[in-house]
PyMOL Python script that loads the backbone (N, CA, C, O; Angstrom):
from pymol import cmd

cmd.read_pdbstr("""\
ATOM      1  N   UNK A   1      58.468  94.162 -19.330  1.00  0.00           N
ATOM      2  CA  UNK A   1      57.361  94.592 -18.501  1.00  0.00           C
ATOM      3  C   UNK A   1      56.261  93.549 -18.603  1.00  0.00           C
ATOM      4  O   UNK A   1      55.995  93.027 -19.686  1.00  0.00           O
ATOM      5  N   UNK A   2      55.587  93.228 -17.426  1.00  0.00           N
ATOM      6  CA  UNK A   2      54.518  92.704 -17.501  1.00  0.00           C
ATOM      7  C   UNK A   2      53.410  92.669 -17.865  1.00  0.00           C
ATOM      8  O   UNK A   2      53.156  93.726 -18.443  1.00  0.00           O
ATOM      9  N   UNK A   3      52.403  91.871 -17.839  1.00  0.00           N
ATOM     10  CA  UNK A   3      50.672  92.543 -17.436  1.00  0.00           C
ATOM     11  C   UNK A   3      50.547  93.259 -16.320  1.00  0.00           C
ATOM     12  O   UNK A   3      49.733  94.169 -16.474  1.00  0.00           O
ATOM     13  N   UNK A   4      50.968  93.223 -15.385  1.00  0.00           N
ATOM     14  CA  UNK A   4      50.816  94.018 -14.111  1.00  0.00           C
ATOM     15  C   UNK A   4      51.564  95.412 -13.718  1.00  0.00           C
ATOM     16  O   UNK A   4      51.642  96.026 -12.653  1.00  0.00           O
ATOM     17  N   UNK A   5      51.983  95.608 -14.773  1.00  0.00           N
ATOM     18  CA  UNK A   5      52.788  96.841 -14.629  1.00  0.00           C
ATOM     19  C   UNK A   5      52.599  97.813 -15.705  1.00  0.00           C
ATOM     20  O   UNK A   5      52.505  97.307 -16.823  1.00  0.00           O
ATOM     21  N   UNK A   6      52.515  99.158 -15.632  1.00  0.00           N
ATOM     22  CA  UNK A   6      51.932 100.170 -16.191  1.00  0.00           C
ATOM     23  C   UNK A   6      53.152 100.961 -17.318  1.00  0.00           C
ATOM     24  O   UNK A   6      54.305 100.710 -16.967  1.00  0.00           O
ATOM     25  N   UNK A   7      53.088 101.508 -18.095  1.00  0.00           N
ATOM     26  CA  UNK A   7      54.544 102.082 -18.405  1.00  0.00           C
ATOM     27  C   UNK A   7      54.242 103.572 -17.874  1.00  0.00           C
ATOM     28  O   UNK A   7      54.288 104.430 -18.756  1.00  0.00           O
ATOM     29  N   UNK A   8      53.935 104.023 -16.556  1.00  0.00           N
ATOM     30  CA  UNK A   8      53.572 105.283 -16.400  1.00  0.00           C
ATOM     31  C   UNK A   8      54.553 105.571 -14.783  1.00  0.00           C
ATOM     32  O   UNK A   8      54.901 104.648 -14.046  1.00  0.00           O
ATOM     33  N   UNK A   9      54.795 106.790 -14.569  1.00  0.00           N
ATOM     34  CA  UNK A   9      54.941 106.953 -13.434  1.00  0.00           C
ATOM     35  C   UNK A   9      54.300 106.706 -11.829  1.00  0.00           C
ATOM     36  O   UNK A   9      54.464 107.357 -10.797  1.00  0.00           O
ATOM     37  N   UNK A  10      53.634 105.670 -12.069  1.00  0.00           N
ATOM     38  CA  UNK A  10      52.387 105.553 -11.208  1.00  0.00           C
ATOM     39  C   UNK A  10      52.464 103.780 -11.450  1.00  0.00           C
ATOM     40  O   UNK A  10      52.026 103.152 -12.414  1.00  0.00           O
ATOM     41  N   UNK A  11      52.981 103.393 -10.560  1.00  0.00           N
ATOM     42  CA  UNK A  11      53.172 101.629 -10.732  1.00  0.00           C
ATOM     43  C   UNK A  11      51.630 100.893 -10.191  1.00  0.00           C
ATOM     44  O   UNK A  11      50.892 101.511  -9.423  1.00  0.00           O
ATOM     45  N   UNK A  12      51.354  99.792 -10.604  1.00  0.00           N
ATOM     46  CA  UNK A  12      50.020  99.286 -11.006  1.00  0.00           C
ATOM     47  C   UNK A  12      49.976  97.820 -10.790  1.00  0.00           C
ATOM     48  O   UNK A  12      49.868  97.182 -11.837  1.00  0.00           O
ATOM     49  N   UNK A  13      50.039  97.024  -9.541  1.00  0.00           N
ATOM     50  CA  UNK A  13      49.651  95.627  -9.413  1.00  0.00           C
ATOM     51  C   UNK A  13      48.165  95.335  -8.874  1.00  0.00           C
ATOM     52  O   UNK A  13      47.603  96.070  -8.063  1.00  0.00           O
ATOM     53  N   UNK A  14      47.523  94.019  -9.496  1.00  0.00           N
ATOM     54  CA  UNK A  14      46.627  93.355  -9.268  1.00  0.00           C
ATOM     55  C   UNK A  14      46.944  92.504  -8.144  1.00  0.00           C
ATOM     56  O   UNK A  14      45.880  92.126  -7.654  1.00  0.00           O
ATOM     57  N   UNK A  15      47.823  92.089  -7.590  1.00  0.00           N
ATOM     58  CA  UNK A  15      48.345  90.949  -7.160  1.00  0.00           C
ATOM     59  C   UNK A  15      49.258  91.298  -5.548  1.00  0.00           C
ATOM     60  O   UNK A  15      50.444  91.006  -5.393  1.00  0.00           O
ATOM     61  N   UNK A  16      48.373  91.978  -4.461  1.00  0.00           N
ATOM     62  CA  UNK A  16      49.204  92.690  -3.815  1.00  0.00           C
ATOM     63  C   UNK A  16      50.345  91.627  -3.099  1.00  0.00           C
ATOM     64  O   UNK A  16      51.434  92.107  -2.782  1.00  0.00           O
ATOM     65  N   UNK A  17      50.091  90.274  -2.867  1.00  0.00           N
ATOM     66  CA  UNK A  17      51.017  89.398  -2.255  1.00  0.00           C
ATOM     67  C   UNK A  17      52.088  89.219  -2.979  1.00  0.00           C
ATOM     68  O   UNK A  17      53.061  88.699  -2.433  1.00  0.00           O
ATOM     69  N   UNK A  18      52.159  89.623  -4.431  1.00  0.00           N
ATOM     70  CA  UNK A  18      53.557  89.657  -5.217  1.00  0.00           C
ATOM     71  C   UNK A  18      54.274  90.843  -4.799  1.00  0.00           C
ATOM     72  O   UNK A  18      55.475  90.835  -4.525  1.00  0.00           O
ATOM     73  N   UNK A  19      53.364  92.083  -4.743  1.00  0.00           N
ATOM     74  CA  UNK A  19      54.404  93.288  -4.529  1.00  0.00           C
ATOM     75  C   UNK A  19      55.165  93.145  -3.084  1.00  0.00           C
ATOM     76  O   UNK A  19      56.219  93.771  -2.972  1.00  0.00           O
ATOM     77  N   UNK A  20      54.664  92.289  -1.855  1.00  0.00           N
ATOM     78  CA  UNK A  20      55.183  93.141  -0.842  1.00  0.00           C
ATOM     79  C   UNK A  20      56.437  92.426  -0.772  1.00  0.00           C
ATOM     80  O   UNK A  20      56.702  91.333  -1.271  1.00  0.00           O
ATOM     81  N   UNK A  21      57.281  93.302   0.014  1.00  0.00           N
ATOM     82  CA  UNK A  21      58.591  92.689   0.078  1.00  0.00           C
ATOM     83  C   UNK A  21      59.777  93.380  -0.949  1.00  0.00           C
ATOM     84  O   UNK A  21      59.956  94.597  -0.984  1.00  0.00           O
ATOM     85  N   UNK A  22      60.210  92.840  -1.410  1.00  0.00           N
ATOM     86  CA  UNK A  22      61.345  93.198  -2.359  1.00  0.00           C
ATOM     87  C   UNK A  22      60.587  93.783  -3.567  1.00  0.00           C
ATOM     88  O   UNK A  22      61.044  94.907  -3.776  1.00  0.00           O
ATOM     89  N   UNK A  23      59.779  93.528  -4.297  1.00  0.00           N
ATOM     90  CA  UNK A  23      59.272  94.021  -5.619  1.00  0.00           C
ATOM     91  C   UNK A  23      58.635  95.732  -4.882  1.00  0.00           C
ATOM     92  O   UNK A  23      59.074  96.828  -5.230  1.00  0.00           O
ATOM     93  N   UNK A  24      57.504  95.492  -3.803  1.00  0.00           N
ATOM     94  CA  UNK A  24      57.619  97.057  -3.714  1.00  0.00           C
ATOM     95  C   UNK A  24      58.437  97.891  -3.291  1.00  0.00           C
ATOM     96  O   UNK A  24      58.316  99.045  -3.701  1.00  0.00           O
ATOM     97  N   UNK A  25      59.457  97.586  -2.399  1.00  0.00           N
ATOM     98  CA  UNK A  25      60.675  98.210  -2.210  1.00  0.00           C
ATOM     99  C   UNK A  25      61.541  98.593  -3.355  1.00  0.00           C
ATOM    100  O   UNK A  25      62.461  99.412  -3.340  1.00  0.00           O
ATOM    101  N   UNK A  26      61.138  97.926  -4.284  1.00  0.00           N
ATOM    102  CA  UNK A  26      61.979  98.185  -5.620  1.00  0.00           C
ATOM    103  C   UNK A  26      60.983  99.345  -6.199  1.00  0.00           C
ATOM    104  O   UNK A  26      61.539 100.290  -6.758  1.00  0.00           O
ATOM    105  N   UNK A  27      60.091  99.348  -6.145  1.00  0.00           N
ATOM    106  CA  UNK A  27      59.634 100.405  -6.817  1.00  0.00           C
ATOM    107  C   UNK A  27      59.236 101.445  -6.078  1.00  0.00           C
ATOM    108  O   UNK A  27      58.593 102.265  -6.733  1.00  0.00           O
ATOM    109  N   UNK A  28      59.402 101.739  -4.815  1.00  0.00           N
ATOM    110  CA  UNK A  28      59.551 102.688  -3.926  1.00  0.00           C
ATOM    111  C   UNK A  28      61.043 103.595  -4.379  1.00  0.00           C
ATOM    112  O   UNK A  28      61.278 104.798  -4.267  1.00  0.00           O
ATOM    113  N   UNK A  29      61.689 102.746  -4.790  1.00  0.00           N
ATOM    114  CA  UNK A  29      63.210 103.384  -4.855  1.00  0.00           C
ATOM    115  C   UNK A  29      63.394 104.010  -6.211  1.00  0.00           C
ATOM    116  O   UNK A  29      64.281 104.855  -6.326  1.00  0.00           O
ATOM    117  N   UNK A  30      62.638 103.683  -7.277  1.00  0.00           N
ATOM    118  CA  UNK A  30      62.522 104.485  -8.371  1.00  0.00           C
ATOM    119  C   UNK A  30      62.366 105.750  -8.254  1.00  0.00           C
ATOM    120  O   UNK A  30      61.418 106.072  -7.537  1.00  0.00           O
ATOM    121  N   UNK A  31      62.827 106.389  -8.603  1.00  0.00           N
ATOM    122  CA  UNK A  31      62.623 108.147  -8.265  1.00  0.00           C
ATOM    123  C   UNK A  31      61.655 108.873  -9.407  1.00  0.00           C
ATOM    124  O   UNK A  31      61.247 109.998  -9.116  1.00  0.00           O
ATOM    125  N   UNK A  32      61.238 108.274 -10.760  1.00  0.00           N
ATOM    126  CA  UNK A  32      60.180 108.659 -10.798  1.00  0.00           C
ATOM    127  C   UNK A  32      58.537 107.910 -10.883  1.00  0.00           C
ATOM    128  O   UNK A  32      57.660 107.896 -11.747  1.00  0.00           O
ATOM    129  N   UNK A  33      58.666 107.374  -9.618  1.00  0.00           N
ATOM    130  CA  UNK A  33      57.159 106.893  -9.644  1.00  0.00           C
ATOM    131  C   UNK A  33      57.260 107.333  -8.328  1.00  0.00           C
ATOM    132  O   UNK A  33      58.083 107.129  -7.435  1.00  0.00           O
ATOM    133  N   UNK A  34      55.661 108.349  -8.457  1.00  0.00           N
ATOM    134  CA  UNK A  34      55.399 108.762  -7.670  1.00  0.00           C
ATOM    135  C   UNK A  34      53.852 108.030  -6.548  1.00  0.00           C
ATOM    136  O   UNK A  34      53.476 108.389  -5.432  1.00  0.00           O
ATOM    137  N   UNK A  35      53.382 107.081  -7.349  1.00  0.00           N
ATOM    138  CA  UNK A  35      52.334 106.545  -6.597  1.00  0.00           C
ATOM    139  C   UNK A  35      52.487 105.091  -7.228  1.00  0.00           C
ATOM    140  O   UNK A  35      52.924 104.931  -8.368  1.00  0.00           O
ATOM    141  N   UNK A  36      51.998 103.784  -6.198  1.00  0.00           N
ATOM    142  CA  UNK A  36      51.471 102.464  -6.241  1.00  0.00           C
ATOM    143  C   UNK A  36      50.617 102.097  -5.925  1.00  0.00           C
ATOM    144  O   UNK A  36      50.266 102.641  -4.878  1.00  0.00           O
ATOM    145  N   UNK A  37      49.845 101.239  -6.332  1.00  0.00           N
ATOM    146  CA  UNK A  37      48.381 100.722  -6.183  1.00  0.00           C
ATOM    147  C   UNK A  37      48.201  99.383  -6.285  1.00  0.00           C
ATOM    148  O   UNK A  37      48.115  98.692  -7.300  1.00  0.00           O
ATOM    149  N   UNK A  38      48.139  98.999  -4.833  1.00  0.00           N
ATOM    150  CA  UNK A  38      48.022  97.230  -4.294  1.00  0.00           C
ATOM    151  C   UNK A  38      46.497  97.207  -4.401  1.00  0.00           C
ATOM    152  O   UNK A  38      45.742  97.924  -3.744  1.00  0.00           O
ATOM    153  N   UNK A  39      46.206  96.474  -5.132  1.00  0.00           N
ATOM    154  CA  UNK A  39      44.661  95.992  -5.550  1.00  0.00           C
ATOM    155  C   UNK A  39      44.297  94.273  -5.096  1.00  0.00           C
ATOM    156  O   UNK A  39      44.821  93.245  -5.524  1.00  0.00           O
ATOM    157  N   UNK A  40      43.359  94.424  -4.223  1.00  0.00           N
ATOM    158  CA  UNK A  40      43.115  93.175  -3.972  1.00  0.00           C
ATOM    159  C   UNK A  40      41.550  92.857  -4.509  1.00  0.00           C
ATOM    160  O   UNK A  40      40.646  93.279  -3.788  1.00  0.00           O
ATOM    161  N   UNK A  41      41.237  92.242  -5.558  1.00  0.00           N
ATOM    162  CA  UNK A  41      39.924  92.337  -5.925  1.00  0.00           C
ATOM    163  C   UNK A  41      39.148  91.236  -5.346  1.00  0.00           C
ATOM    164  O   UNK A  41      38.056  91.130  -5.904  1.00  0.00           O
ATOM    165  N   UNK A  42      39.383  90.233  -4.253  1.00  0.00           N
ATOM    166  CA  UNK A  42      38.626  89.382  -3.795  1.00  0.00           C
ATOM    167  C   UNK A  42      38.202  90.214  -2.317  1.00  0.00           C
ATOM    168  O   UNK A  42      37.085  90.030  -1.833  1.00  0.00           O
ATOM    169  N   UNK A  43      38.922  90.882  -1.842  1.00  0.00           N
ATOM    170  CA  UNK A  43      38.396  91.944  -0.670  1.00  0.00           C
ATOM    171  C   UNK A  43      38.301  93.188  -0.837  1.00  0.00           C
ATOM    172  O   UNK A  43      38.610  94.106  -0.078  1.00  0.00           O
ATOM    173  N   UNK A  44      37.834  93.201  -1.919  1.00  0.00           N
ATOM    174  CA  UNK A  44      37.999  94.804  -2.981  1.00  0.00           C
ATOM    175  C   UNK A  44      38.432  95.924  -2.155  1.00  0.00           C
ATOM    176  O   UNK A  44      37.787  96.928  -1.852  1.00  0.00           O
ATOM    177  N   UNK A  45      39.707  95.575  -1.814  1.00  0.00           N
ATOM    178  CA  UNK A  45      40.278  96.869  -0.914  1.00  0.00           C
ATOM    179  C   UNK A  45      41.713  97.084  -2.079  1.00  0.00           C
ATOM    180  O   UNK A  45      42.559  96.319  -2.543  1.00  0.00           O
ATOM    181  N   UNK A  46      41.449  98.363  -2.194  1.00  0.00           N
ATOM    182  CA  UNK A  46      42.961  98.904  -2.764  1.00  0.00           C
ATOM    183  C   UNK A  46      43.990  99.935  -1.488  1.00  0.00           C
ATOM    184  O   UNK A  46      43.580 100.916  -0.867  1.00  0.00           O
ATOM    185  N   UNK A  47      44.857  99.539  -1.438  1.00  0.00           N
ATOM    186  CA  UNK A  47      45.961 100.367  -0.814  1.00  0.00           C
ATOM    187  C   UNK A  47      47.038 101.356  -2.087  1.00  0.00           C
ATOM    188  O   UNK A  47      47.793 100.997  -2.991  1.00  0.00           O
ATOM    189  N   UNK A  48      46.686 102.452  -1.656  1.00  0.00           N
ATOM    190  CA  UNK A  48      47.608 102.952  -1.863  1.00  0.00           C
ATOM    191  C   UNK A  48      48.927 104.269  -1.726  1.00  0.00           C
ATOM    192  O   UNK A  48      48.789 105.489  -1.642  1.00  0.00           O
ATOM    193  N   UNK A  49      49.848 103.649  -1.743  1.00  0.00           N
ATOM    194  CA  UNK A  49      51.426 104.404  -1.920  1.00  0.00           C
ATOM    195  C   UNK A  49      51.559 105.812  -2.192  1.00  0.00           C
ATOM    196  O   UNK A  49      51.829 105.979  -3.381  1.00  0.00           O
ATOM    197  N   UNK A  50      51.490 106.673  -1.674  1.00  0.00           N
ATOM    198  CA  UNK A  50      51.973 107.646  -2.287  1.00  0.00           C
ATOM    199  C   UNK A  50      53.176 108.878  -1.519  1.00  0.00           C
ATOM    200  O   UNK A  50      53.017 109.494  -0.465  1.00  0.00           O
ATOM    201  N   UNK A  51      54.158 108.927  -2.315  1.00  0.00           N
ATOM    202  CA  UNK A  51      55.369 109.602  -2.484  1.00  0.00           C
ATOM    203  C   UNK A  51      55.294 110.963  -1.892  1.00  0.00           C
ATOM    204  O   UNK A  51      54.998 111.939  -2.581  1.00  0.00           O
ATOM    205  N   UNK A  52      55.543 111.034  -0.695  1.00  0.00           N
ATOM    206  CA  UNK A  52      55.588 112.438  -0.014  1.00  0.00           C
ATOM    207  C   UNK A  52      56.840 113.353   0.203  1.00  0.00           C
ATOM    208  O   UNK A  52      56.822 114.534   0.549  1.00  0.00           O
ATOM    209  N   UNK A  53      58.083 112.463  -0.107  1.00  0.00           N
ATOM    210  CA  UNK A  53      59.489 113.227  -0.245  1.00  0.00           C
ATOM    211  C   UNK A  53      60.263 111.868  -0.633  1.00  0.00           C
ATOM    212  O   UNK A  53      59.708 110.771  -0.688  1.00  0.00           O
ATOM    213  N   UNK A  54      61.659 112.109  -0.899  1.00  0.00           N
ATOM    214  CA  UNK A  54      62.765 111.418  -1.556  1.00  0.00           C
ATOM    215  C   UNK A  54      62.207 110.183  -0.916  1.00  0.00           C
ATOM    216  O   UNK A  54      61.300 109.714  -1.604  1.00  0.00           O
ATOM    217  N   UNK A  55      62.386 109.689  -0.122  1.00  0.00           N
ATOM    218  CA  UNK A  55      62.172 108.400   1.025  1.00  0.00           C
ATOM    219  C   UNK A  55      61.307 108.063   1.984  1.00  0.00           C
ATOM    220  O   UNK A  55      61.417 107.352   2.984  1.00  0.00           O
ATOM    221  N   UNK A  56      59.732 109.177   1.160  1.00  0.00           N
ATOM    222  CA  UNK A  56      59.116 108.640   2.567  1.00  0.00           C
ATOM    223  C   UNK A  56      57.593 108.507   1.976  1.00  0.00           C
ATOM    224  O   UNK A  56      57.211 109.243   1.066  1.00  0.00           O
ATOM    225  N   UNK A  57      56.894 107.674   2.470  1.00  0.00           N
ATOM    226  CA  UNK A  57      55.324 107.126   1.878  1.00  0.00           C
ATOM    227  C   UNK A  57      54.222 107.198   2.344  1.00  0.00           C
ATOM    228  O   UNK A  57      53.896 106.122   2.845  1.00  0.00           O
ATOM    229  N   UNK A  58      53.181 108.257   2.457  1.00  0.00           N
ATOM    230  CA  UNK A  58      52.158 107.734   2.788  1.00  0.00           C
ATOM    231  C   UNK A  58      51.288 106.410   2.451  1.00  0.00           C
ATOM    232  O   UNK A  58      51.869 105.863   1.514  1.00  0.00           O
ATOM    233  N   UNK A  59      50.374 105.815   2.742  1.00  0.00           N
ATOM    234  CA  UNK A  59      49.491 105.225   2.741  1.00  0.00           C
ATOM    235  C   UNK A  59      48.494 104.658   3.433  1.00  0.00           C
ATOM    236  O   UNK A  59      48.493 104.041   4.498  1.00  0.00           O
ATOM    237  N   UNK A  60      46.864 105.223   1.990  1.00  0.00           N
ATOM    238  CA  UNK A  60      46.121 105.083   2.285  1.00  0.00           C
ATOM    239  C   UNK A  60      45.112 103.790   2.054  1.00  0.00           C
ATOM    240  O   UNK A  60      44.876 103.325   0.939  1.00  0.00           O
ATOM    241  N   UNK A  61      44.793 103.500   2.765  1.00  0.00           N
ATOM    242  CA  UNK A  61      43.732 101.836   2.371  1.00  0.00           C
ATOM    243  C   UNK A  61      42.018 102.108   2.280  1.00  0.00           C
ATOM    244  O   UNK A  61      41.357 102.585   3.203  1.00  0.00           O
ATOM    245  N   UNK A  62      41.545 101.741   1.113  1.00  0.00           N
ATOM    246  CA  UNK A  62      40.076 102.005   0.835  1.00  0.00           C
ATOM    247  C   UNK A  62      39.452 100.465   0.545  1.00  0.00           C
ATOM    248  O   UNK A  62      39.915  99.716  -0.315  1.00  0.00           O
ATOM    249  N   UNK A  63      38.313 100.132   1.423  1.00  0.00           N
ATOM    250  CA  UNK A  63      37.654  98.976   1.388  1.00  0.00           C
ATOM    251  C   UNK A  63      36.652  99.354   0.849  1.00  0.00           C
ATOM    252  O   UNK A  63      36.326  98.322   0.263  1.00  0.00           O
ATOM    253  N   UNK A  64      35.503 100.475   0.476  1.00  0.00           N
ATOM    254  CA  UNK A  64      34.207 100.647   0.498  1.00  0.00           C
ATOM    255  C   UNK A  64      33.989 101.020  -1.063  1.00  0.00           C
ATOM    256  O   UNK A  64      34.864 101.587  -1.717  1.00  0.00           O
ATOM    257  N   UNK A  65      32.873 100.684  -1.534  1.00  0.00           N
ATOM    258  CA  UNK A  65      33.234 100.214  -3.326  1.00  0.00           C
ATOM    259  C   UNK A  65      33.019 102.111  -3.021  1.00  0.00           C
ATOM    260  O   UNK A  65      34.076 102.560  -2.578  1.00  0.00           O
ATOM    261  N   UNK A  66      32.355 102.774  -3.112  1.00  0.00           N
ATOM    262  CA  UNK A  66      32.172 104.144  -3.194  1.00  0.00           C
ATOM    263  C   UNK A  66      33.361 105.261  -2.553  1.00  0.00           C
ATOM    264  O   UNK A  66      33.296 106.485  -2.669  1.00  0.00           O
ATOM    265  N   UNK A  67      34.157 104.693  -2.041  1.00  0.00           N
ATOM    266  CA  UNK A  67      35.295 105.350  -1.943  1.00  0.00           C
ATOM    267  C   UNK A  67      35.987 105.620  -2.844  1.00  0.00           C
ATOM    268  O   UNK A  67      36.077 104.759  -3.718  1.00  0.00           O
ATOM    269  N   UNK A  68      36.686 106.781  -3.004  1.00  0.00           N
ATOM    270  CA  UNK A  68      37.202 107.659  -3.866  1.00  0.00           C
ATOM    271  C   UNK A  68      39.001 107.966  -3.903  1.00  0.00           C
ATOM    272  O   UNK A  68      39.523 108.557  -2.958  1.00  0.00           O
ATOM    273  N   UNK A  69      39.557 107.645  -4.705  1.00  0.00           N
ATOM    274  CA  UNK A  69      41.077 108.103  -4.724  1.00  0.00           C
ATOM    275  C   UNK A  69      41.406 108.343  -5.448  1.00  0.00           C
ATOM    276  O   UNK A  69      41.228 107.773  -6.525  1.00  0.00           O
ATOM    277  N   UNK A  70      42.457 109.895  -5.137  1.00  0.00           N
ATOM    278  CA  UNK A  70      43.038 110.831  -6.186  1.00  0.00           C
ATOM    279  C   UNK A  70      44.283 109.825  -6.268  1.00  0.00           C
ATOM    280  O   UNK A  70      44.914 109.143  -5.461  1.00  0.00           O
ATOM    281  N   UNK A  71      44.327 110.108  -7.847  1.00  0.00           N
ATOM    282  CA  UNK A  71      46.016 109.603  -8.077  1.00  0.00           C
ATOM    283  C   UNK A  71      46.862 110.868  -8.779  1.00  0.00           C
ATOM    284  O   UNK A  71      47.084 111.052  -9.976  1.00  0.00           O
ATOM    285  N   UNK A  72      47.226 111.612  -7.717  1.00  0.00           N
ATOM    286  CA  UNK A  72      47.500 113.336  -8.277  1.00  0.00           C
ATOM    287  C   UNK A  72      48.858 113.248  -9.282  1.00  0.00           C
ATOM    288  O   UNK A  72      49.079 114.219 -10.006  1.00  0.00           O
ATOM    289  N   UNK A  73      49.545 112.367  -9.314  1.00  0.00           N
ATOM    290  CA  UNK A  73      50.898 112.154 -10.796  1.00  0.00           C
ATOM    291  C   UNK A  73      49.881 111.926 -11.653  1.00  0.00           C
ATOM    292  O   UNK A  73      50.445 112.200 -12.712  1.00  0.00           O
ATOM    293  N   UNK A  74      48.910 111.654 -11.911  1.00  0.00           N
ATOM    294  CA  UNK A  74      47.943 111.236 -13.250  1.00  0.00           C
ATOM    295  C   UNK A  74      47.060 112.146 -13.108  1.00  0.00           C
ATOM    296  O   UNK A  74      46.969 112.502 -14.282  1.00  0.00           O
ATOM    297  N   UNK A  75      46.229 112.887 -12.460  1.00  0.00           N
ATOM    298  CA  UNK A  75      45.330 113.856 -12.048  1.00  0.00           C
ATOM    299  C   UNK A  75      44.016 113.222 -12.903  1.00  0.00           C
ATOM    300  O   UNK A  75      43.421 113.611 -13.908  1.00  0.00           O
ATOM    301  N   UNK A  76      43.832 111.868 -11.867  1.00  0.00           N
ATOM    302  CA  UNK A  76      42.982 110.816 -12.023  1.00  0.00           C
ATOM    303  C   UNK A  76      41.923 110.903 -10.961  1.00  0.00           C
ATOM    304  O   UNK A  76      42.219 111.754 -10.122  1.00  0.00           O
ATOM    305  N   UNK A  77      40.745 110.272 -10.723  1.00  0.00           N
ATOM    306  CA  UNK A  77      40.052 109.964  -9.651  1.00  0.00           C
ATOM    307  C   UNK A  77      39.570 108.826 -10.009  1.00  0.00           C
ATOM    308  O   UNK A  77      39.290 108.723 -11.204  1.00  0.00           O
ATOM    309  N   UNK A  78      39.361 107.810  -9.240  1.00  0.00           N
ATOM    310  CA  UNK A  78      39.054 106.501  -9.518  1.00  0.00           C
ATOM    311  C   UNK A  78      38.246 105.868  -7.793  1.00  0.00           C
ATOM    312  O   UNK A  78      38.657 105.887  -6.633  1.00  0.00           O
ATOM    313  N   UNK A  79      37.143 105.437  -8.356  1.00  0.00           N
ATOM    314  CA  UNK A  79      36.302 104.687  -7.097  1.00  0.00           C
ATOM    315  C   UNK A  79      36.766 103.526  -7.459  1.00  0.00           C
ATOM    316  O   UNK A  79      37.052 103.073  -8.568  1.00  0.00           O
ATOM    317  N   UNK A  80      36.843 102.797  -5.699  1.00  0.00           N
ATOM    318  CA  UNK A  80      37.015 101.551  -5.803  1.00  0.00           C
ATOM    319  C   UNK A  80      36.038 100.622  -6.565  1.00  0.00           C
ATOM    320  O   UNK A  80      36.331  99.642  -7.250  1.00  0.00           O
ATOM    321  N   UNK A  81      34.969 101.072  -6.334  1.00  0.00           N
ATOM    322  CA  UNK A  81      33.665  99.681  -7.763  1.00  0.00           C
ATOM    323  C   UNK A  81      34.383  99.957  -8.899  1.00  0.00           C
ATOM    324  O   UNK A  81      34.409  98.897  -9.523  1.00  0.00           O
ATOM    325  N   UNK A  82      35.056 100.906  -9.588  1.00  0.00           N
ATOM    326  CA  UNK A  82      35.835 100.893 -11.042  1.00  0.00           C
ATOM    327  C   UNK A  82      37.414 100.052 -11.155  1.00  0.00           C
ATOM    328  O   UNK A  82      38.175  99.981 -12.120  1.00  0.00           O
ATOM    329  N   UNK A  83      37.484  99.739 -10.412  1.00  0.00           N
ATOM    330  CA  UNK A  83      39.110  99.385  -9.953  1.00  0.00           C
ATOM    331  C   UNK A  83      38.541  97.796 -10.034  1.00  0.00           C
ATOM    332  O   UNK A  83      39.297  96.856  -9.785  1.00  0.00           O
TER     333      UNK A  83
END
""", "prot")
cmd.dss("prot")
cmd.show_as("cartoon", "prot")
cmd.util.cbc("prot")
cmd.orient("prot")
């Protein structure tokens, strides 16, 4: 495991141009991670993944530092200025 990766059900990159493609598809297919979080801290926008049935994903994208996201597998809340 990396620096960029979490040991939790809830996968965790800094680096969203590494995940897309094959690395998040890979962790889309894990069956227990239920949420991902593409963090871009030079346009402080986080996207994120979340697991709505076997094969299928919402996602939501937050640019505004005072925006707010539940990460309900962790029963977390986290603003983007903390991220």
């Amino acid at each position: 495991m990396n620096n960029d990766e979490t040991p939790s059900d809830t996968g965790y990159v800094t680096r969203p141009a590494d995940m897309r493609g094959e690395k998040l598809h890979a962790y889309q297919q894990h069956p227990t991670i239920q949420e991902i979080l593409l963090v871009d801290s030079r346009k402080r926008m986080v996207e994120h993944h979340h697991r709505i049935g076997p094969a299928k994903w919402e996602v939501c994208i937050y640019t505004q530092e005072d925006d707010t996201l539940e990460l309900a597998s962790l029963d977390v809340s986290l603003s983007v200025k903390d991220i």
